[in-house]
N, C-alpha and C positions, 0 to 999 in steps of 0.2 A: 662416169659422167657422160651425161650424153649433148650437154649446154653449159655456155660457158657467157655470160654479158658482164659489164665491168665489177659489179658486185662481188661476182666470183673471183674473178681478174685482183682486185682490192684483199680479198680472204686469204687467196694463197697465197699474193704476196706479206702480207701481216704474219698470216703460219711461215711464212720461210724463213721472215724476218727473227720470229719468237723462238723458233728452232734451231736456228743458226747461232743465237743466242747464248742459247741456253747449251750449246754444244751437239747439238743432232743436227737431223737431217730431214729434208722431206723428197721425195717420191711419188710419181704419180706411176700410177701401174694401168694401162689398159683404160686410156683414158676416153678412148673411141673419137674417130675422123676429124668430126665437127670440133671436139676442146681443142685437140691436139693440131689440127693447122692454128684455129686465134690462137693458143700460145706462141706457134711460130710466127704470126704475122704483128703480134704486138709486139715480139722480141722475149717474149719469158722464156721460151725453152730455152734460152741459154743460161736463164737462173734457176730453174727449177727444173730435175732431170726427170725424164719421161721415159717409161718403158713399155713395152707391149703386153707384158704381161706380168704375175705377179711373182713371176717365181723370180724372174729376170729382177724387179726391182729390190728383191729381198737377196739376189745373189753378190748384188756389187757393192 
């Protein structure tokens, strides 16, 4: 992802929410610059964990 406005913001949380549900998980891998500070600045990344890349989010 290379843009993230509250739309988005609203999606992942619903998938987090539906996931977490349901017993899984979500992941973002390699999310690039720009999503990955707005998650930190609206406070997501402390609910939805964020990796660099995708081997890292499929390893943990």
């Amino acid at each position: 992802m290379t843009f993230l406005d509250s739309v988005g913001i609203s999606a992942l949380l619903a998938a987090d929410l539906a996931l977490t549900e349901a017993g899984g998980w979500l992941r973002l891998a390699a999310a690039g610059e720009v999503v990955t500070r707005t998650l930190y600045l609206v406070g997501l990344a402390t609910v939805i964990d964020c990796r660099e890349t995708l081997h890292q989010a499929l390893s943990s």
